[in-house]
C-alpha positions in Angstrom: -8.2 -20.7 15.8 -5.9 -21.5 19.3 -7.4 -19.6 22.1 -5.0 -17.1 23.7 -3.5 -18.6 27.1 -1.5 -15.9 29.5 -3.2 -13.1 27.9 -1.7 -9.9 28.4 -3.6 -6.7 30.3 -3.0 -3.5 28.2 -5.6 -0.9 29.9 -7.5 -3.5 32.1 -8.0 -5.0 28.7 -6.8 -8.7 27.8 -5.3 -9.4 25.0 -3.0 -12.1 23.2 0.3 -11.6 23.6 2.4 -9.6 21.2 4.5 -12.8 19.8 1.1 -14.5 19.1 -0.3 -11.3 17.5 3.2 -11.4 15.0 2.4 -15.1 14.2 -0.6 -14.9 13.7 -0.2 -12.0 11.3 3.2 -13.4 9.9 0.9 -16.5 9.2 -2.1 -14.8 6.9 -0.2 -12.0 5.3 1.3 -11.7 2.2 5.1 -12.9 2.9 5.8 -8.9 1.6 3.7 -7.5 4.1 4.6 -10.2 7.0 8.6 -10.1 7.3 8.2 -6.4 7.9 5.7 -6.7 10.5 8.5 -9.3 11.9 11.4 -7.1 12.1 9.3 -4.6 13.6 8.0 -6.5 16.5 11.9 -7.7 17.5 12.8 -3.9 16.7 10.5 -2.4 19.3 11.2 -5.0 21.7 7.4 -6.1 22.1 8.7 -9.9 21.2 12.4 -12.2 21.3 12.9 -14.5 18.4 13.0 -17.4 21.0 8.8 -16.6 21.8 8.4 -16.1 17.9 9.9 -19.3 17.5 7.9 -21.0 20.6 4.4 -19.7 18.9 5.0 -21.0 15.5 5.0 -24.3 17.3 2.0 -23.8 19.3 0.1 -23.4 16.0 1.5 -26.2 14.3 -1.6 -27.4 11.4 -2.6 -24.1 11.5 -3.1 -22.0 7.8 -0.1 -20.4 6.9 2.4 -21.8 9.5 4.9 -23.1 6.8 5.3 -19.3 5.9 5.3 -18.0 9.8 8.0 -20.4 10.5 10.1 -19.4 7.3 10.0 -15.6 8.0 10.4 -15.8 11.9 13.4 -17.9 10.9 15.0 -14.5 8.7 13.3 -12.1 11.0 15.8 -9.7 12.3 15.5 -6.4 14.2 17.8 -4.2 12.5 15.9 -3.0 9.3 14.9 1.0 9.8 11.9 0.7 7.1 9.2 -1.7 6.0 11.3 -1.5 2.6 14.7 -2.5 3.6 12.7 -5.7 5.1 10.7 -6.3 2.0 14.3 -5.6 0.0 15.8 -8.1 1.9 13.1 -10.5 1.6 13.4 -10.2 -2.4 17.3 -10.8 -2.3 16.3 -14.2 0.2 13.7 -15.3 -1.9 15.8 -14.4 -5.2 18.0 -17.2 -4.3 20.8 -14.7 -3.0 22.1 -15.1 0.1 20.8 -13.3 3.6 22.0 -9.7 3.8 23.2 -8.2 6.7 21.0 -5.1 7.6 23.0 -1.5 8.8 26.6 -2.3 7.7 28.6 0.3 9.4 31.7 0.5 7.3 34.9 2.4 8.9 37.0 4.7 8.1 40.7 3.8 8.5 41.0 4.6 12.0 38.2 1.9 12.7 35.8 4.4 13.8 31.9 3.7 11.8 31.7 6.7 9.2 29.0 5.4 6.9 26.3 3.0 7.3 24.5 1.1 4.8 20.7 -0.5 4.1 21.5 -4.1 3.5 24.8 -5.8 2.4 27.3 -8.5 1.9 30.5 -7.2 4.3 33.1 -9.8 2.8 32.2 -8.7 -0.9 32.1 -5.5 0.0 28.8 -5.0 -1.8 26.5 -2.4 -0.6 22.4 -2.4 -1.3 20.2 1.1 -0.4 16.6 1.7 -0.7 16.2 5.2 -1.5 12.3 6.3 -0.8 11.3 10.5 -0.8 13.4 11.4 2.2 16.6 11.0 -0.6 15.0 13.9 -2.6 15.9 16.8 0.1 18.8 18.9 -1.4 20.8 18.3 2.1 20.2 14.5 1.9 21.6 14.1 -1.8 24.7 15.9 -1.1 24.9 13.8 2.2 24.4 11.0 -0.1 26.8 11.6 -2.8 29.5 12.5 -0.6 29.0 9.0 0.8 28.7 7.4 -2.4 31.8 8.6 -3.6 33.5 7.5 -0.2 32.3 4.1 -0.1 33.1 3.7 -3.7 36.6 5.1 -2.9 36.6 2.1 -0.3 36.2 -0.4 -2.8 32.2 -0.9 -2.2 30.0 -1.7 -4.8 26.9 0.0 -4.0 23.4 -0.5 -5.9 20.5 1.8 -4.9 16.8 0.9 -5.8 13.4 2.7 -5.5 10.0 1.9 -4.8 9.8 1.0 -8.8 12.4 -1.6 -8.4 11.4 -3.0 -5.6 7.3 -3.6 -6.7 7.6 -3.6 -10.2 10.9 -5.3 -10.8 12.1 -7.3 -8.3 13.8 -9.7 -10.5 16.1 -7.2 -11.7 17.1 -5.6 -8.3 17.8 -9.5 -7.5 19.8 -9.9 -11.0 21.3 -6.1 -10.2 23.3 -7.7 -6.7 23.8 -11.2 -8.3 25.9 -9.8 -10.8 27.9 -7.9 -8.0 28.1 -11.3 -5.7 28.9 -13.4 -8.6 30.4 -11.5 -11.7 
């Protein structure tokens, strides 16, 4: 265990700092659990990849630095749920290349009409998790009007649940290989 230097005060309380809370974290939890803790910390601003980056090296011989280093190398802010990280993380580890997360694609004015999960712009191949919140009647119609759009765009989109991310990962990974490599 390193003992925390410049400890933060949160209530008159000292604590570790929040990039040394991410690593250590990032460095004893399951890789599925870790990269979304990642993304998280850049997202709310409590840590800059530049002090993730910094820590990993301050625990150097530590248990589980090899996997802190790896995901704090593919962290990345821009992922909306813990699944669009893990999704992203099965794609990565899949062999596939690194997705961009939030594509906004434009309409042809230029002006950002749709945005998707996860995706490869140049290929123009799309990737959505769709949890519950894609089961309201407003959200499906939202949904198909943009499926048909993007599709009209020349996007191939692919759209996996909770079941294809937990239970089959290898397909959702053979599912966007196909697309990036037909």
């Amino acid at each position: 265990m390193l003992p925390v230097h410049d400890p933060v005060l949160l209530a008159g309380v000292p604590c570790a700092p929040a990039a040394r809370c991410a690593v250590d974290l990032a460095r004893l939890l399951p890789r599925m659990a870790a990269l979304p803790m990642l993304d998280l910390a850049l997202r709310v601003g409590a840590c800059r990849p530049a002090e993730l980056t910094a820590e990993t090296f301050r625990h150097a011989r530590l248990r589980g630095v090899c996997q802190a280093r790896q995901l704090v190398r593919i962290a990345d802010p821009r992922p909306e749920c813990r699944q669009e990280s893990q999704l992203r993380l099965v794609l990565i580890d899949g062999g596939l290349p690194v997705p961009e997360p939030q594509i906004w694609v434009p309409d042809e004015a230029g002006i950002p009409l749709y945005r998707l999960d996860l995706g490869y712009r140049k290929r123009r191949v799309g990737i959505e998790y769709d949890g519950v919140s894609h089961l309201d009647r407003d959200r499906l119609r939202h949904d198909r009007t943009r499926m048909n759009w993007l599709a009209a765009q020349g996007w191939a989109v692919r759209y996996f649940t909770d079941r294809d991310l937990y239970r089959r990962p290898g397909h959702v990974v053979q599912t966007v290989a196909a697309l990036l490599h037909p």
